[in-house]
N, CA, C and O atoms as a GROMACS GRO file, in nm:
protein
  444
    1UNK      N    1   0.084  -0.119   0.000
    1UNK     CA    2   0.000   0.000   0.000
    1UNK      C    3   0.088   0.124   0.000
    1UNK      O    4   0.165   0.148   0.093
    2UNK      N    5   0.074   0.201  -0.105
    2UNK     CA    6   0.146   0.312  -0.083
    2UNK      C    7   0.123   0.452  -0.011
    2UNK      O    8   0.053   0.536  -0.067
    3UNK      N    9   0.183   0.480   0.116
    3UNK     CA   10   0.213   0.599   0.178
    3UNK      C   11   0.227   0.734   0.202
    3UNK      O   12   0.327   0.755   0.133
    4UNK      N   13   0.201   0.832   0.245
    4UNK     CA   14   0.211   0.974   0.206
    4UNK      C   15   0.175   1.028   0.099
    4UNK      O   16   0.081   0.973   0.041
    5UNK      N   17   0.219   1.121   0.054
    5UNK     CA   18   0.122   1.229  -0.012
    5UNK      C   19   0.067   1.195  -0.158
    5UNK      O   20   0.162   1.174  -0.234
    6UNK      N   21  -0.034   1.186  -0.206
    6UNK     CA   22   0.006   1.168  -0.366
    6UNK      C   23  -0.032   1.305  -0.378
    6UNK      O   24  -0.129   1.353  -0.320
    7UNK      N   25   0.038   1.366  -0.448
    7UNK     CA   26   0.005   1.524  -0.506
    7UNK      C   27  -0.025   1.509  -0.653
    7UNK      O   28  -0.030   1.399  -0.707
    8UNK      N   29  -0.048   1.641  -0.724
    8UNK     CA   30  -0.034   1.642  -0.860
    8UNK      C   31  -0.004   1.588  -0.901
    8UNK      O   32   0.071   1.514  -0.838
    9UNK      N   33  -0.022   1.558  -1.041
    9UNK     CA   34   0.111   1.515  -1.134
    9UNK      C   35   0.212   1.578  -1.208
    9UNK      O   36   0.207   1.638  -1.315
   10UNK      N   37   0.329   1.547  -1.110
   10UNK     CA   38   0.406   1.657  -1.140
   10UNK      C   39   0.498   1.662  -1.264
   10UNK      O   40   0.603   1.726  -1.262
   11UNK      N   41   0.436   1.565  -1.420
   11UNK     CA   42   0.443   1.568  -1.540
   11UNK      C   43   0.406   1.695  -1.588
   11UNK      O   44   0.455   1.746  -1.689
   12UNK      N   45   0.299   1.758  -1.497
   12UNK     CA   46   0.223   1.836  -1.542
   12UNK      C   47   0.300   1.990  -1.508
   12UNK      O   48   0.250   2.100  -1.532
   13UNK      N   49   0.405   1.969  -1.460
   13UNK     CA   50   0.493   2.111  -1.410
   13UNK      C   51   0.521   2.192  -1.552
   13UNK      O   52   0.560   2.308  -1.540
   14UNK      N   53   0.508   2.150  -1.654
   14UNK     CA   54   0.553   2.277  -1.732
   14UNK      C   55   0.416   2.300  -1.855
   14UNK      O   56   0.415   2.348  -1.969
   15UNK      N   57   0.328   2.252  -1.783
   15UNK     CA   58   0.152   2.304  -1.823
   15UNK      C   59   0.171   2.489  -1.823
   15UNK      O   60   0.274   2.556  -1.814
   16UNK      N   61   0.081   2.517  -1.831
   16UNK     CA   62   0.088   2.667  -1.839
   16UNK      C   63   0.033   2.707  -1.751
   16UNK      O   64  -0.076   2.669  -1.708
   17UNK      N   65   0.116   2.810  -1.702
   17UNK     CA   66   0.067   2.869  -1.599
   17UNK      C   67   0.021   3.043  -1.593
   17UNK      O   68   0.093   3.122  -1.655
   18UNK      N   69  -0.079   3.087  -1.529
   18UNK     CA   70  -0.152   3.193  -1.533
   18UNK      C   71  -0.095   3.314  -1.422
   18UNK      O   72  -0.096   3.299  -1.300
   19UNK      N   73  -0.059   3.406  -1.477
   19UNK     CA   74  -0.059   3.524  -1.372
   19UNK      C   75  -0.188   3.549  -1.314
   19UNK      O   76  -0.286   3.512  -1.379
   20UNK      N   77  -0.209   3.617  -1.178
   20UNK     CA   78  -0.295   3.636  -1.156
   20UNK      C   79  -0.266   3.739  -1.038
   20UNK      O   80  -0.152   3.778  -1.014
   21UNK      N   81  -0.396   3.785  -0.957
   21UNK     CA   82  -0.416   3.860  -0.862
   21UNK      C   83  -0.525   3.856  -0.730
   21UNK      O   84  -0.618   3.927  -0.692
   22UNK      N   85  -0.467   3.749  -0.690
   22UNK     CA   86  -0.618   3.719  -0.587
   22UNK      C   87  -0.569   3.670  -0.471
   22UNK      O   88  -0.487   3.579  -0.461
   23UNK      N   89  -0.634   3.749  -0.358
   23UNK     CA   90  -0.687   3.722  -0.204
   23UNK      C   91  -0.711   3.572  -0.169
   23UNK      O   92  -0.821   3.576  -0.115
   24UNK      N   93  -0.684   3.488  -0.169
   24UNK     CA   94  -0.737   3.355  -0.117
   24UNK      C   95  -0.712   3.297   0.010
   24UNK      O   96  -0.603   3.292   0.067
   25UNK      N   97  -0.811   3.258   0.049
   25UNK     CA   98  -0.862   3.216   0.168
   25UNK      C   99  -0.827   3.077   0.216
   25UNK      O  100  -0.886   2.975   0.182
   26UNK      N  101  -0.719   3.085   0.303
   26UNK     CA  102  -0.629   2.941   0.316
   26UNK      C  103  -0.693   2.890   0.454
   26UNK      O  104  -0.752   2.981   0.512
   27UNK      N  105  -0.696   2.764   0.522
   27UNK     CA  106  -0.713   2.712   0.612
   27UNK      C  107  -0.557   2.619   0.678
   27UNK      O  108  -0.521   2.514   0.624
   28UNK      N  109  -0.503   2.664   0.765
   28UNK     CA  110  -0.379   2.620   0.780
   28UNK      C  111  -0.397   2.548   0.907
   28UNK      O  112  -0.450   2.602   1.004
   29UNK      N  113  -0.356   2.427   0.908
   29UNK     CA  114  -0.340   2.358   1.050
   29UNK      C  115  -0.303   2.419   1.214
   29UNK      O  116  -0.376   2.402   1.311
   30UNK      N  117  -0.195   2.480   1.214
   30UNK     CA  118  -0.164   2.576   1.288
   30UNK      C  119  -0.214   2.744   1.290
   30UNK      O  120  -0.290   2.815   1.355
   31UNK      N  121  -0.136   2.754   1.198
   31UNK     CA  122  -0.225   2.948   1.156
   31UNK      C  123  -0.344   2.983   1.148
   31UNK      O  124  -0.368   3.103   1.138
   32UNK      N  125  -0.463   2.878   1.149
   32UNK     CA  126  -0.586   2.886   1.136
   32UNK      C  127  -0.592   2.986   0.982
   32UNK      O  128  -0.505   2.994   0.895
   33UNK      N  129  -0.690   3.037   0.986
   33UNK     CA  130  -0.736   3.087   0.890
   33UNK      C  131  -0.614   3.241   0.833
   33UNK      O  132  -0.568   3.337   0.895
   34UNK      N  133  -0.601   3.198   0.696
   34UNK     CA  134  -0.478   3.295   0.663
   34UNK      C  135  -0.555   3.339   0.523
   34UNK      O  136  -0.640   3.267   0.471
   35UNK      N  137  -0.502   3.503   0.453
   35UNK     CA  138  -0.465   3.523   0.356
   35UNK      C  139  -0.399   3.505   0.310
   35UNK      O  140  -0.296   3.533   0.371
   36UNK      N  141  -0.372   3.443   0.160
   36UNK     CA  142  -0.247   3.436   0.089
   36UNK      C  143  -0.254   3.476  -0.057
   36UNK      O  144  -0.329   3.412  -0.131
   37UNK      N  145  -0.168   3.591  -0.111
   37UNK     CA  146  -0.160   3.647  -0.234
   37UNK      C  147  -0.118   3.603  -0.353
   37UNK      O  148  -0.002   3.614  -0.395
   38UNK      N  149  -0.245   3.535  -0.432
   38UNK     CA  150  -0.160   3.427  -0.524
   38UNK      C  151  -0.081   3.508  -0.663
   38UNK      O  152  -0.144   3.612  -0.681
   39UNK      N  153  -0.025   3.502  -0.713
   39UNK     CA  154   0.040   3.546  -0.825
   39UNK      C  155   0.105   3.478  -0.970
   39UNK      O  156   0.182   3.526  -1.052
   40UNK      N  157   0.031   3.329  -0.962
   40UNK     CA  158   0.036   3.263  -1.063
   40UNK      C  159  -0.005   3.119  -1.028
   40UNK      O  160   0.047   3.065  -0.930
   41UNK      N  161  -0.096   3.054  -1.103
   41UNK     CA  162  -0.183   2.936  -1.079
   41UNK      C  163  -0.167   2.855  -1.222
   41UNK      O  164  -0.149   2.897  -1.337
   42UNK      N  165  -0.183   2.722  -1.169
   42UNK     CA  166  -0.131   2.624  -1.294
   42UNK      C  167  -0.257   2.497  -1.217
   42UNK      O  168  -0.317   2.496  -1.109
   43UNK      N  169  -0.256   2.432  -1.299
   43UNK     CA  170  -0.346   2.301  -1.295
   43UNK      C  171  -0.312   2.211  -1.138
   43UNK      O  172  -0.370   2.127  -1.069
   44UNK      N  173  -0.223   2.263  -1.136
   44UNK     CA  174  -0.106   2.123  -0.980
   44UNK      C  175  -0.094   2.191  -0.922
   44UNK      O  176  -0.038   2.132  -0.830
   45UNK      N  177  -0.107   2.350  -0.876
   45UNK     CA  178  -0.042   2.469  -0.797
   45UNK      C  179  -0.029   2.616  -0.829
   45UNK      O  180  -0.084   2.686  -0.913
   46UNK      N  181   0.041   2.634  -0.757
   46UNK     CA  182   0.013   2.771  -0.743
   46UNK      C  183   0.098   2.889  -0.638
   46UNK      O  184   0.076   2.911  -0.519
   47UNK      N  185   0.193   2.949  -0.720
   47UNK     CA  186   0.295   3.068  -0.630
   47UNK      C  187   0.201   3.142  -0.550
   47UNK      O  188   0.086   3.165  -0.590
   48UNK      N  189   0.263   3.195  -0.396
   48UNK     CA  190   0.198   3.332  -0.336
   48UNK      C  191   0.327   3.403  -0.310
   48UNK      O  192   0.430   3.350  -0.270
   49UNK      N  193   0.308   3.531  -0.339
   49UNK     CA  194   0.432   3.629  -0.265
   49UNK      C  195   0.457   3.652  -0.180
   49UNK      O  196   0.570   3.685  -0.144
   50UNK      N  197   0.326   3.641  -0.091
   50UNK     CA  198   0.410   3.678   0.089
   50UNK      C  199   0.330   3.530   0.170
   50UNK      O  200   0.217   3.483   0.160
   51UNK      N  201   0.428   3.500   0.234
   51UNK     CA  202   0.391   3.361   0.246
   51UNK      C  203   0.308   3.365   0.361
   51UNK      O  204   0.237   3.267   0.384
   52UNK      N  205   0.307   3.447   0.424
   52UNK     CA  206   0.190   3.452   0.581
   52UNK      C  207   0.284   3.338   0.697
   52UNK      O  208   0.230   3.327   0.807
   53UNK      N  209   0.402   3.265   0.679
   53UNK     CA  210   0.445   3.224   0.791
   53UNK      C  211   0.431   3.048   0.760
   53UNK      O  212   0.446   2.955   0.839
   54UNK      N  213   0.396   3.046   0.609
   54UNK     CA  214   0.366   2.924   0.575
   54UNK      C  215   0.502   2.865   0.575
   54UNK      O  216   0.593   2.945   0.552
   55UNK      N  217   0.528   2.765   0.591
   55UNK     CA  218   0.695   2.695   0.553
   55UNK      C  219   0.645   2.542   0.455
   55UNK      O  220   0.545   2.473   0.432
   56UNK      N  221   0.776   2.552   0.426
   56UNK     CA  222   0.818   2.416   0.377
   56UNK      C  223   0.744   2.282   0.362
   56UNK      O  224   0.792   2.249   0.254
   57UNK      N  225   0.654   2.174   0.398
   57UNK     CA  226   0.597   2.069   0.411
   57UNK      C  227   0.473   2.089   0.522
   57UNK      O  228   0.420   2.013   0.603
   58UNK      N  229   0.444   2.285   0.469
   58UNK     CA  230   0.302   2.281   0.557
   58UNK      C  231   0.180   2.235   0.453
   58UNK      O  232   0.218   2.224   0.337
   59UNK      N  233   0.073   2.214   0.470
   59UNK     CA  234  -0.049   2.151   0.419
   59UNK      C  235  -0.147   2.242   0.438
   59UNK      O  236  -0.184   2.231   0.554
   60UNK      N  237  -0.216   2.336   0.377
   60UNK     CA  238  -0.327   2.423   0.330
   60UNK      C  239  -0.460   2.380   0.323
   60UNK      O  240  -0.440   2.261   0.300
   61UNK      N  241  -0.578   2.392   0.327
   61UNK     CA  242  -0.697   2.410   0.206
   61UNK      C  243  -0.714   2.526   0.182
   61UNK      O  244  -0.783   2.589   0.262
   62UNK      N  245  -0.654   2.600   0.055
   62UNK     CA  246  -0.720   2.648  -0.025
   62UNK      C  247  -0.825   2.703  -0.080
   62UNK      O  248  -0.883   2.603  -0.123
   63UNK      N  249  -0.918   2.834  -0.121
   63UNK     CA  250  -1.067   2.824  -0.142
   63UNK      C  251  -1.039   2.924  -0.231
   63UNK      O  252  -1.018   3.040  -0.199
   64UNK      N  253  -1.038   2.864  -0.386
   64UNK     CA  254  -1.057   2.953  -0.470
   64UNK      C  255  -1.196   2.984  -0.566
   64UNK      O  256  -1.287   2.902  -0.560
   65UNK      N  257  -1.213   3.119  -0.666
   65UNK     CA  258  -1.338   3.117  -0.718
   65UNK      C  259  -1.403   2.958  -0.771
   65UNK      O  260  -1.345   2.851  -0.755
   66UNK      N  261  -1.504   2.974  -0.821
   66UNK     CA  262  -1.548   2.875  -0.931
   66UNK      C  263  -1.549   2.760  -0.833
   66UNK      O  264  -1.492   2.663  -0.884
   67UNK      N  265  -1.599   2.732  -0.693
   67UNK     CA  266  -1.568   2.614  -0.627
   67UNK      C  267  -1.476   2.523  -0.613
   67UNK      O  268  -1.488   2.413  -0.560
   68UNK      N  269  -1.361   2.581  -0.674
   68UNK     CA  270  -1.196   2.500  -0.664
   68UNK      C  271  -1.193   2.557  -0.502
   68UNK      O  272  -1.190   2.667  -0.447
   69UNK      N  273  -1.197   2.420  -0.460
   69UNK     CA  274  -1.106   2.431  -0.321
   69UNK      C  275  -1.056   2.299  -0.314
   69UNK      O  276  -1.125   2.198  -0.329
   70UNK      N  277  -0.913   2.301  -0.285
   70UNK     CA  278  -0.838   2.211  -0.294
   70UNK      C  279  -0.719   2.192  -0.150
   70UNK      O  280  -0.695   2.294  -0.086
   71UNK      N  281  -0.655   2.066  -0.111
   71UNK     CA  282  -0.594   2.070  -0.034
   71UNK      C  283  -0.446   2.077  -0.080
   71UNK      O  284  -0.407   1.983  -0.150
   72UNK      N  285  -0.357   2.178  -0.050
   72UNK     CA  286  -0.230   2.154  -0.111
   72UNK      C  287  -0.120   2.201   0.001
   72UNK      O  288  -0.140   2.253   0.111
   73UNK      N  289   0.037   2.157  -0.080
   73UNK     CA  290   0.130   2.148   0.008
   73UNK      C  291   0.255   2.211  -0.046
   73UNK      O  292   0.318   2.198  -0.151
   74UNK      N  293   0.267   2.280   0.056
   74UNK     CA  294   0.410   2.366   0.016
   74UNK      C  295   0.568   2.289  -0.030
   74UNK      O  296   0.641   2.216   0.036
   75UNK      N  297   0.578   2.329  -0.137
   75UNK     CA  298   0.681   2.244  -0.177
   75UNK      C  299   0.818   2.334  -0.172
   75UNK      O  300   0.930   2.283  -0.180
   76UNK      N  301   0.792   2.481  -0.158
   76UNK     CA  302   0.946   2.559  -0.183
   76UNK      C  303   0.935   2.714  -0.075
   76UNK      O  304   0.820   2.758  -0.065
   77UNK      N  305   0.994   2.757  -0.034
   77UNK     CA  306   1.015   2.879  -0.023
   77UNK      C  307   1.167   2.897  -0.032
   77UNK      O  308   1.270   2.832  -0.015
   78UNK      N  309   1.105   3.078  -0.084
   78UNK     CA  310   1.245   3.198  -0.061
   78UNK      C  311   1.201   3.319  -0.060
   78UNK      O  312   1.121   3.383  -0.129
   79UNK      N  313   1.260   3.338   0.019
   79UNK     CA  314   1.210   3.457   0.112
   79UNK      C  315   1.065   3.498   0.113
   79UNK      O  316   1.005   3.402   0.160
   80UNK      N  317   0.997   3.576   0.089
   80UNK     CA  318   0.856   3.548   0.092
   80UNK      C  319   0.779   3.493   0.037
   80UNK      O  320   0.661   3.480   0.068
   81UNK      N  321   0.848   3.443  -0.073
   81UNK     CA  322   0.744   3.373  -0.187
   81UNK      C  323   0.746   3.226  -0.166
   81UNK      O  324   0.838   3.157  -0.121
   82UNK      N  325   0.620   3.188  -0.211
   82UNK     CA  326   0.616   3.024  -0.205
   82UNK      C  327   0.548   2.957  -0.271
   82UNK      O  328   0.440   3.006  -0.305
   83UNK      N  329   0.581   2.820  -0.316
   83UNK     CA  330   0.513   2.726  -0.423
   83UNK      C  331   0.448   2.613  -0.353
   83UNK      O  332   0.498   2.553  -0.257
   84UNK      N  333   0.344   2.590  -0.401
   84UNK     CA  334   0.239   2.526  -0.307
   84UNK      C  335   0.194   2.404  -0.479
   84UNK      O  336   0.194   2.436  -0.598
   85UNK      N  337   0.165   2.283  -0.420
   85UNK     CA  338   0.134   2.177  -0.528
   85UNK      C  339  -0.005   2.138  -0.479
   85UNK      O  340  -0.008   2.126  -0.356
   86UNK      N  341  -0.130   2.115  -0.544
   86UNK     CA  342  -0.223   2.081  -0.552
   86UNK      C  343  -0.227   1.939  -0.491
   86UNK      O  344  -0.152   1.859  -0.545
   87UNK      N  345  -0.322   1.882  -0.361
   87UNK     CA  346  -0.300   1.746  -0.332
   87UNK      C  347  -0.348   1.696  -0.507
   87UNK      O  348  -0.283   1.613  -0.572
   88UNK      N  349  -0.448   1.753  -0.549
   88UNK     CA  350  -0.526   1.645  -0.665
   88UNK      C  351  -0.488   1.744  -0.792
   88UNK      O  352  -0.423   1.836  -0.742
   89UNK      N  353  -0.497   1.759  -0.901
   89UNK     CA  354  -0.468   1.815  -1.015
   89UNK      C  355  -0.621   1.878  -1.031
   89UNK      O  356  -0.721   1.811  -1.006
   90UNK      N  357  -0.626   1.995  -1.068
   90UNK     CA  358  -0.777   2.053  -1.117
   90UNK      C  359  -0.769   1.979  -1.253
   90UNK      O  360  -0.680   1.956  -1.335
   91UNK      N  361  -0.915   1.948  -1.238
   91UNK     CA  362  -0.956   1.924  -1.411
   91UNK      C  363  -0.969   2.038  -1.473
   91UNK      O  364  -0.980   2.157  -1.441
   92UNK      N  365  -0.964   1.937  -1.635
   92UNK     CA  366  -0.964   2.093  -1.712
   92UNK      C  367  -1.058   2.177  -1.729
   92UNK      O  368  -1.047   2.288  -1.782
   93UNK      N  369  -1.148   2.132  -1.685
   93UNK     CA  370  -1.309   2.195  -1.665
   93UNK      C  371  -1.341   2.305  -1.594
   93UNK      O  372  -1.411   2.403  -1.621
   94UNK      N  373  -1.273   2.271  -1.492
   94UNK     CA  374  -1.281   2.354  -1.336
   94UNK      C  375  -1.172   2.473  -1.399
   94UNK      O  376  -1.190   2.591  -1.426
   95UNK      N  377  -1.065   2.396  -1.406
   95UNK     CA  378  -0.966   2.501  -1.418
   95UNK      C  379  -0.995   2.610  -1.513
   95UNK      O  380  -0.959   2.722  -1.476
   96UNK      N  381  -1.062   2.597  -1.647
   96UNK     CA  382  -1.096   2.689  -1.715
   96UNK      C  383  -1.208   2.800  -1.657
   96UNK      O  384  -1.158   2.909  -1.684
   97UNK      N  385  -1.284   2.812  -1.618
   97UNK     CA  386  -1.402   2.848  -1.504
   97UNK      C  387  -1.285   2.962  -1.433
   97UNK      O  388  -1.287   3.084  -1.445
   98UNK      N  389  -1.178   2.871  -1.350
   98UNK     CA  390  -1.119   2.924  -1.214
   98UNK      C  391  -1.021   3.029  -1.289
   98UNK      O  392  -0.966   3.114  -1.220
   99UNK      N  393  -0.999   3.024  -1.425
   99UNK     CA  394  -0.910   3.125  -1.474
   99UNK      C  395  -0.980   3.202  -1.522
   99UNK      O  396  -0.943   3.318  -1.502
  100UNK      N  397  -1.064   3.193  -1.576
  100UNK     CA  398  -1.215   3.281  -1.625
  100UNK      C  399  -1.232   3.404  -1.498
  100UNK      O  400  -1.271   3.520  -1.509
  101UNK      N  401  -1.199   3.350  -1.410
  101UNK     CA  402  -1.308   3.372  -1.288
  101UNK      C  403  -1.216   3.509  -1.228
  101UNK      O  404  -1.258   3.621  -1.198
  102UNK      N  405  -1.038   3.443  -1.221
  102UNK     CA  406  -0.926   3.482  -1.156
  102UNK      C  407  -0.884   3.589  -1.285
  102UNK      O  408  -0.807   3.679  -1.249
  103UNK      N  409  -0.929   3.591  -1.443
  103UNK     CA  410  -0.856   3.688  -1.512
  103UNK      C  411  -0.746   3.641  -1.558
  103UNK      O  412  -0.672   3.718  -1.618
  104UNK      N  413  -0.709   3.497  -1.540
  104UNK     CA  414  -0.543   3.504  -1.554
  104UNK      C  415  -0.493   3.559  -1.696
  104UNK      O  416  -0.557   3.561  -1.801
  105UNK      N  417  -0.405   3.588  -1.679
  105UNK     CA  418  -0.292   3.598  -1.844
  105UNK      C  419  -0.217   3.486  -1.823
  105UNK      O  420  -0.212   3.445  -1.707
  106UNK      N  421  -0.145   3.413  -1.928
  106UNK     CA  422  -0.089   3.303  -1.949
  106UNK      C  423   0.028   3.378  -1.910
  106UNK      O  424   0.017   3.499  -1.897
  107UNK      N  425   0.164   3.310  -1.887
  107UNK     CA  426   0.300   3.355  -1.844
  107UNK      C  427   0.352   3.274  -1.987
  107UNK      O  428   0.371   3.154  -2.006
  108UNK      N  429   0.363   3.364  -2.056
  108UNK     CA  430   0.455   3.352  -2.150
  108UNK      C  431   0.633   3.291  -2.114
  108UNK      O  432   0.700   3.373  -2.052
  109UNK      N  433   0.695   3.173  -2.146
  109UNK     CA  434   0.828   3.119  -2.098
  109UNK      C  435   0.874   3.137  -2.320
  109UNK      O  436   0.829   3.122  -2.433
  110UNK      N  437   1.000   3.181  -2.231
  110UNK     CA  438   1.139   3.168  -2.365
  110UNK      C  439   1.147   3.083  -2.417
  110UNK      O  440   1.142   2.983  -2.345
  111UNK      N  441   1.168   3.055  -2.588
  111UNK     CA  442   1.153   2.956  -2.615
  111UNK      C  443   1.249   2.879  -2.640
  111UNK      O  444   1.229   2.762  -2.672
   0.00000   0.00000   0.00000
């Protein structure tokens, strides 16, 4: 039986990802209820700039527009910013809705 986390699929890391600008409403084990400022969202995750005190292998829920609420887990920080991975991958369904919803612009990468 396999153990710990299954997250995303993290095949899916160089999917496209959306700039954005939104307030979201985190539920943190310890911190209880936090803001966190997202600034780019992808199908598996999602950067915030100021991390609210989140670290490393903390665990979230999430509550974004369009009924995406998801449980996810911090996979990186530096200095205030931080990358957080989706426990489950949004479908593409949802996800289109949640970028609809959020405004994103695509983040254009070099080719």
């Amino acid at each position: 039986m396999r153990t710990g986390a299954r997250l995303a699929d993290r095949d899916l890391r160089q999917g496209t990802r959306f700039w954005v600008r939104h307030a979201a409403r985190c539920e943190h084990r310890v911190l209880g209820d936090i803001v966190l400022q997202l600034s780019n969202v992808s199908r598996i995750g999602f950067m915030v700039e100021a991390r609210a005190g989140v670290e490393r292998g903390d665990r979230l829920m999430v509550h974004l527009p369009a009924a995406v609420h998801r449980e996810a887990f911090c996979t990186w920080t530096s200095h205030q910013r931080a990358g957080f991975q989706f426990e489950r991958t949004v479908r593409e369904e949802e996800f289109v809705y949640l970028i609809e919803a959020l405004k994103g612009t695509p983040i254009r990468r070099p080719v």
